[in-house]
Backbone as CSV, one residue per row, in Angstrom:
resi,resn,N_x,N_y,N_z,CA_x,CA_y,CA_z,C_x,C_y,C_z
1,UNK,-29.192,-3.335,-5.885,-28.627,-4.437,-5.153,-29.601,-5.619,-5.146
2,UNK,-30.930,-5.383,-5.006,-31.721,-6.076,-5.456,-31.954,-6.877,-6.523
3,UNK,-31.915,-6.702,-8.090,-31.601,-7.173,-9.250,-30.594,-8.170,-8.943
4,UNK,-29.013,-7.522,-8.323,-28.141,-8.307,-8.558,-28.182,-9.076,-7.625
5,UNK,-28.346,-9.361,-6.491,-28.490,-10.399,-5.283,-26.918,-9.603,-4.567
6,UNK,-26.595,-8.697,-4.870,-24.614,-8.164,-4.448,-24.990,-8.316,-3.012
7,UNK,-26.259,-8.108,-2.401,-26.151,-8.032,-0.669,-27.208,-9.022,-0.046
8,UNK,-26.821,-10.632,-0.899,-27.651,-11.509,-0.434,-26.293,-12.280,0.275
9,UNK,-26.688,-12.398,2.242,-25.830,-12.968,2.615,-24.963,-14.010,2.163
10,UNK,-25.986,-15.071,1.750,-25.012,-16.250,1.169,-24.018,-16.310,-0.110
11,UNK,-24.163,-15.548,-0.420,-22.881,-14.777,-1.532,-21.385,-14.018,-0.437
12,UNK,-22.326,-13.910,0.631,-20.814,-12.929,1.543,-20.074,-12.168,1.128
13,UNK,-20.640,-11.002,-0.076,-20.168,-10.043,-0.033,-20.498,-9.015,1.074
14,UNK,-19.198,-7.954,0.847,-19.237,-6.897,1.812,-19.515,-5.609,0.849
15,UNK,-20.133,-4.914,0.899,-20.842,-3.196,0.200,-20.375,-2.327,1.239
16,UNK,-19.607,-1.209,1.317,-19.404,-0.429,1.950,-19.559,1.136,1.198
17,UNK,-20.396,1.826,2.208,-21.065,2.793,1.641,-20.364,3.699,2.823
18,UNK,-19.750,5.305,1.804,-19.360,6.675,2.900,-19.526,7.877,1.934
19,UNK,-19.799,8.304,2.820,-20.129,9.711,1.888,-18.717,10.476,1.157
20,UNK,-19.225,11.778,0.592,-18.201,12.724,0.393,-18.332,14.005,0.794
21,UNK,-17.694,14.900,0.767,-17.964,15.919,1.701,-18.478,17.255,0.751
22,UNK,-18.536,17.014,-0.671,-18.655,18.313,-1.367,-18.323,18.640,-1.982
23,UNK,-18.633,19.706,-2.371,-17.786,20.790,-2.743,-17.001,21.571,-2.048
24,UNK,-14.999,21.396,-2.553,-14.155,22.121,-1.971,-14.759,23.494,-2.563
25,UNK,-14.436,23.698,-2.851,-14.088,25.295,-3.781,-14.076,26.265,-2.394
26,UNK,-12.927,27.260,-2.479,-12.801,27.599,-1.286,-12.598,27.152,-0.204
27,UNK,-12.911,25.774,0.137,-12.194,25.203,1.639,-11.101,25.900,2.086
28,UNK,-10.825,26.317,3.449,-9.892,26.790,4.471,-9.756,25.838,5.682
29,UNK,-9.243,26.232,6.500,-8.943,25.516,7.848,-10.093,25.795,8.265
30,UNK,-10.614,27.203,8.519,-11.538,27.321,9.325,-12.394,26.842,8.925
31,UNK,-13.051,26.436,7.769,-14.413,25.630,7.153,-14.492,24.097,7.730
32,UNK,-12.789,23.687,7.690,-13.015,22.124,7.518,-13.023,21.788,9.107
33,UNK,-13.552,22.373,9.937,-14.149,21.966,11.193,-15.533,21.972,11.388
34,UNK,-15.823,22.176,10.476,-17.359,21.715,10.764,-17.732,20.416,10.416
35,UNK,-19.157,20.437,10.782,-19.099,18.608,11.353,-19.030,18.403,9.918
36,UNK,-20.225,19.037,8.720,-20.364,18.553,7.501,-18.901,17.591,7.475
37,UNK,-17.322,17.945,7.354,-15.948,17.384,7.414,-15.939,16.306,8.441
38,UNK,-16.543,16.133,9.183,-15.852,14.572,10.285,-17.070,14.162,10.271
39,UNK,-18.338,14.347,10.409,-19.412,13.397,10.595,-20.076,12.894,9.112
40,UNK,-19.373,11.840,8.686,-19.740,11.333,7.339,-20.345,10.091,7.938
41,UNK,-21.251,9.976,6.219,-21.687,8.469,6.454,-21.035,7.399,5.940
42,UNK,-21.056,6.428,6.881,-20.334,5.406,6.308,-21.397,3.932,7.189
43,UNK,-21.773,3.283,5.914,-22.589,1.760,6.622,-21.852,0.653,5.362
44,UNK,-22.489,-0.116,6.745,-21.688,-1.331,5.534,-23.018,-2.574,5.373
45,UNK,-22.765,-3.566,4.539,-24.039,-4.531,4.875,-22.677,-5.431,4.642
46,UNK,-22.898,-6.526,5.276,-21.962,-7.989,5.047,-20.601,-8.203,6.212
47,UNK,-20.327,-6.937,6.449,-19.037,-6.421,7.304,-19.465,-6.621,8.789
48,UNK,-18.253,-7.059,9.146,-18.256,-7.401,10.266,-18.990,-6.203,11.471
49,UNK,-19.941,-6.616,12.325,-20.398,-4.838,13.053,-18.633,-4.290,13.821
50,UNK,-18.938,-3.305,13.649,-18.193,-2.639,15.134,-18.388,-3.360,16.562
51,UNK,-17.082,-2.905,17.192,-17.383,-3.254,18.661,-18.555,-1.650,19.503
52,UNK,-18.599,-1.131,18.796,-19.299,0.100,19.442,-20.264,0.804,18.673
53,UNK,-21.488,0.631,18.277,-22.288,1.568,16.935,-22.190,2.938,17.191
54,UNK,-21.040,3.686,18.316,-21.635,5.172,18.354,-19.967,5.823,18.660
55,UNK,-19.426,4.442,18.863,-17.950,5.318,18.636,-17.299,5.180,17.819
56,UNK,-16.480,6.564,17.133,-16.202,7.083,15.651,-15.280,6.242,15.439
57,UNK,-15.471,6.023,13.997,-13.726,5.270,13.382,-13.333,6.032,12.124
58,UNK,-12.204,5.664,11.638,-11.870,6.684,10.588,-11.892,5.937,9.276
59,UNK,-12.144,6.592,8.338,-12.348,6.135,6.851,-11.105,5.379,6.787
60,UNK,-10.041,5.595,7.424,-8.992,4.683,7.029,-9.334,3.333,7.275
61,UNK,-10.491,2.666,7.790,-10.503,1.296,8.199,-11.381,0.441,7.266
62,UNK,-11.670,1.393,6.315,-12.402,0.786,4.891,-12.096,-0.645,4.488
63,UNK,-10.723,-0.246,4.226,-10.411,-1.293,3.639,-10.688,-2.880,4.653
64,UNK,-10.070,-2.303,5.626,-10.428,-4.029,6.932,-11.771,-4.311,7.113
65,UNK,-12.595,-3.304,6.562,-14.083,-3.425,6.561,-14.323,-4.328,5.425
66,UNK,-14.120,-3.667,3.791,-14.018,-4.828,3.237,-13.212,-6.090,3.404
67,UNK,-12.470,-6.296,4.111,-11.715,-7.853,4.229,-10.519,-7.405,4.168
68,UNK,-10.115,-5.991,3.616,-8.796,-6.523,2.811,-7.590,-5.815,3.788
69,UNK,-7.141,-6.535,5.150,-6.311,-5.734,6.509,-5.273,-5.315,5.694
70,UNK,-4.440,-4.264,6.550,-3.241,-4.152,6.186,-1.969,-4.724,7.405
71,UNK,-1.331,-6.078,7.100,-0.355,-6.514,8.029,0.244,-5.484,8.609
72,UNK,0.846,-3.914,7.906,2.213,-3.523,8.513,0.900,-2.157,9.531
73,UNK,-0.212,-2.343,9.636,-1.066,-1.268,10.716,-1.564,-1.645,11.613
74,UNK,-0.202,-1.828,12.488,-0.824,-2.818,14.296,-1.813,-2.957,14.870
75,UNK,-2.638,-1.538,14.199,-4.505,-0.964,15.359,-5.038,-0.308,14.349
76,UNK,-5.946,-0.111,14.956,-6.802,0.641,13.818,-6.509,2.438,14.462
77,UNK,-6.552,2.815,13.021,-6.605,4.315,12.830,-8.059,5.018,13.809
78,UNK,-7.031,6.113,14.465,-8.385,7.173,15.310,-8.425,8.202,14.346
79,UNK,-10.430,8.502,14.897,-10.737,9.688,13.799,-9.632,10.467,13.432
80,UNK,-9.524,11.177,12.595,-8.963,12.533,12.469,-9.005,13.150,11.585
81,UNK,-9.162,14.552,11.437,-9.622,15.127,10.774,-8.153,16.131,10.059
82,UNK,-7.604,15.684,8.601,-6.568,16.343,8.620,-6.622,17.392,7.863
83,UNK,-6.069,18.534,7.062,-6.109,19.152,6.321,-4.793,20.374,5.785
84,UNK,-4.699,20.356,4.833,-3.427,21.264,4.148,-3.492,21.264,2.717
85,UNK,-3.400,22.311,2.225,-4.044,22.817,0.694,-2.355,23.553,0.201
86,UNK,-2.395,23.776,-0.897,-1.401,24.283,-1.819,-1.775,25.445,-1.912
87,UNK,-0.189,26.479,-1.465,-0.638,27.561,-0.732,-0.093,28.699,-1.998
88,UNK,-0.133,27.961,-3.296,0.680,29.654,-3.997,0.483,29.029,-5.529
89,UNK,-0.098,29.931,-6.342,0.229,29.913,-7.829,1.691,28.834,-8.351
90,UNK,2.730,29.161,-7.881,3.631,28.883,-8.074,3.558,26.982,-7.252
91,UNK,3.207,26.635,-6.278,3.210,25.729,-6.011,1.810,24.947,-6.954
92,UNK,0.739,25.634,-7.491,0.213,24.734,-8.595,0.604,24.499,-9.607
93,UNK,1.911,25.056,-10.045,2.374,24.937,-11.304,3.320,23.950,-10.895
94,UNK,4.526,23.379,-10.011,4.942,22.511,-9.433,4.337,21.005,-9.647
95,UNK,3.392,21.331,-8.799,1.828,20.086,-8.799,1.857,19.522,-10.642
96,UNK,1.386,20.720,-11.231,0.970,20.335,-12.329,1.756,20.034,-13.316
97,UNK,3.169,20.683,-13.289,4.198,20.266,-14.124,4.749,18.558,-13.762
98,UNK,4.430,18.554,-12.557,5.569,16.945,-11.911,5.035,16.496,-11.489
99,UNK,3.427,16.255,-11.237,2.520,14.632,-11.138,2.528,13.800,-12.105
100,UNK,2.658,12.757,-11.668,2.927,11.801,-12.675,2.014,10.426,-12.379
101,UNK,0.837,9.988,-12.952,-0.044,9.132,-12.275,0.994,7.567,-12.744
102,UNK,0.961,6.668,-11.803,2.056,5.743,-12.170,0.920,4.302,-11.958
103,UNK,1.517,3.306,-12.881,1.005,2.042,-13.150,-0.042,1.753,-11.916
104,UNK,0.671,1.293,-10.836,-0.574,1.159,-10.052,-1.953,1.884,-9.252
105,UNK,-2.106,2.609,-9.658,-2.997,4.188,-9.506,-2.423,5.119,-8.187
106,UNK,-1.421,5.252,-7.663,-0.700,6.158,-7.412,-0.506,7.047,-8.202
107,UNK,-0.210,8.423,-7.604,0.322,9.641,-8.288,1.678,10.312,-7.869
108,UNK,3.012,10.150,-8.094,4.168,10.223,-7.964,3.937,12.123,-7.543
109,UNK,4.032,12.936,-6.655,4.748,13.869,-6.560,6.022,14.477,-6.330
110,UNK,6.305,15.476,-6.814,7.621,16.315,-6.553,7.812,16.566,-4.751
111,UNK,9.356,15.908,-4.352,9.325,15.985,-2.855,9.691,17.690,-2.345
112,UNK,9.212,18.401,-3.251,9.746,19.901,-2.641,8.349,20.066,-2.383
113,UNK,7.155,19.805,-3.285,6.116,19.627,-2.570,4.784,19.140,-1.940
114,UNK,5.349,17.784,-1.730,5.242,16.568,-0.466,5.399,16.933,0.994
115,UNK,7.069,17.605,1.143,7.540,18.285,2.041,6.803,19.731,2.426
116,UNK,6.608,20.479,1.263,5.695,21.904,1.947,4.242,21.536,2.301
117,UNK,3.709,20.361,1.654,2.260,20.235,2.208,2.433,19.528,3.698
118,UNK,3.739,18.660,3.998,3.555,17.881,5.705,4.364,18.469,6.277
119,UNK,4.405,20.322,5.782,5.251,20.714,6.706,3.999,21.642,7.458
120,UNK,3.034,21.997,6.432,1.695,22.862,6.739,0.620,21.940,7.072
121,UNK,0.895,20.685,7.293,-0.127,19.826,7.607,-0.819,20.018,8.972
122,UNK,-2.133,20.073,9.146,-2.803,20.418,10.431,-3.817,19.404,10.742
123,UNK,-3.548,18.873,12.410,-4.988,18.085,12.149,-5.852,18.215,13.485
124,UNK,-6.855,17.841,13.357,-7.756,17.759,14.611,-8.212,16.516,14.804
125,UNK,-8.784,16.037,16.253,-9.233,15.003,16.479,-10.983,15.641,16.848
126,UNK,-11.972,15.489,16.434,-13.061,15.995,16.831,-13.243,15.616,18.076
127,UNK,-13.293,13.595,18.460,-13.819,13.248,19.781,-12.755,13.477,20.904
128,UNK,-11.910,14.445,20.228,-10.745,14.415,21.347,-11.064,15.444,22.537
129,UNK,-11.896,16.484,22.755,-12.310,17.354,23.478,-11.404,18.392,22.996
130,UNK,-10.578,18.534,22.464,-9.171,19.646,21.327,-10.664,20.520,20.763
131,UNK,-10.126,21.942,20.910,-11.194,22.560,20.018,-10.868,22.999,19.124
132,UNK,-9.292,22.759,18.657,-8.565,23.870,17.263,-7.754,22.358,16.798
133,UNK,-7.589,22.705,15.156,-6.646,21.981,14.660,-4.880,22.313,15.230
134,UNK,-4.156,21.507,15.168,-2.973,21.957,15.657,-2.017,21.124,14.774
135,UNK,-0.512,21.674,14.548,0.264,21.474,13.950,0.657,19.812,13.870
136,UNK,1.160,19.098,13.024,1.435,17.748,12.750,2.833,17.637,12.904
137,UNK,2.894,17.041,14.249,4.953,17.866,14.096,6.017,16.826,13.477
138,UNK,5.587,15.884,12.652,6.640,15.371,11.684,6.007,14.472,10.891
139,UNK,6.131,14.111,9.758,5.276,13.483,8.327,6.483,12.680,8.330
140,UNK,6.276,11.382,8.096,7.699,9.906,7.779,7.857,9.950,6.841
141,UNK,8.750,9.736,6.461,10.070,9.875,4.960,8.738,9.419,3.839
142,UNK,8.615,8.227,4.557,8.412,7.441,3.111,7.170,8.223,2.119
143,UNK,6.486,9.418,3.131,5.220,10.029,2.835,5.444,11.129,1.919
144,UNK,6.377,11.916,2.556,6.947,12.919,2.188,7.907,11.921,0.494
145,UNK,8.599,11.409,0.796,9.196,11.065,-0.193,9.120,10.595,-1.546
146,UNK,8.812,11.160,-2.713,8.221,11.121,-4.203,9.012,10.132,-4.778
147,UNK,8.128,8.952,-5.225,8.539,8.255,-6.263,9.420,8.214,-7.692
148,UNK,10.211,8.107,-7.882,10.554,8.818,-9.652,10.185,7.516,-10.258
């Protein structure tokens, strides 16, 4: 960053830096509660600070971090920690027969299973005082619903 000047204020760029969590291999429900899964790093240089340096926000706010809001998301997203994996041989062959990566870097899935992953979808809030993930009791069309 140095060489390039990318995080010399008067340029006003924004760098946003977050970690990743790993290696899946094997991930379960019960793994993805540990903190390694919700306590990531994420700093920014250029970006506006937080109203709070110690209370959590969720990777979903990346993008408003770099500049770029989304009009139709009234507030900002609370932590959460979600998780649901593809539960059968037969549902990776599904996956793998009918993804379809499409022009704008989206990946079109099959809605038979769109629908079985936000029907097994589980999530937790860590700062919520909740000590178990718990069921997601309805996923919106448009999520569930596969592109052709």
């Amino acid at each position: 960053m140095r060489s390039t000047g990318s995080a010399d204020p008067q340029r006003r760029n924004r760098i946003i830096i977050f970690s990743d969590h790993g290696n899946r291999q094997g991930l379960g429900v019960r793994d993805f509660a540990r903190r390694r899964y919700y306590k990531v790093i994420l700093a920014t240089i250029g970006a506006p600070p937080p109203a709070s340096a110690v209370t959590p926000i969720s990777l979903l706010e990346i993008p408003r971090l770099a500049g770029l809001p989304d009009p139709t998301r009234p507030a900002p997203a609370a932590p959460v920690v979600e998780y649901t994996n593809v539960s059968s041989d037969e549902e990776w062959g599904i996956v793998l027969q009918t993804s379809k990566p499409l022009p704008d870097g989206e990946v079109a899935l099959d809605p038979r299973i769109t629908s079985a992953f936000g029907q097994r979808l589980l999530a937790w809030a860590p700062h919520s005082g909740k000590a178990a993930y718990e069921s997601v009791p309805s996923i919106p069309a448009e999520i569930t619903r596969a592109r052709r």
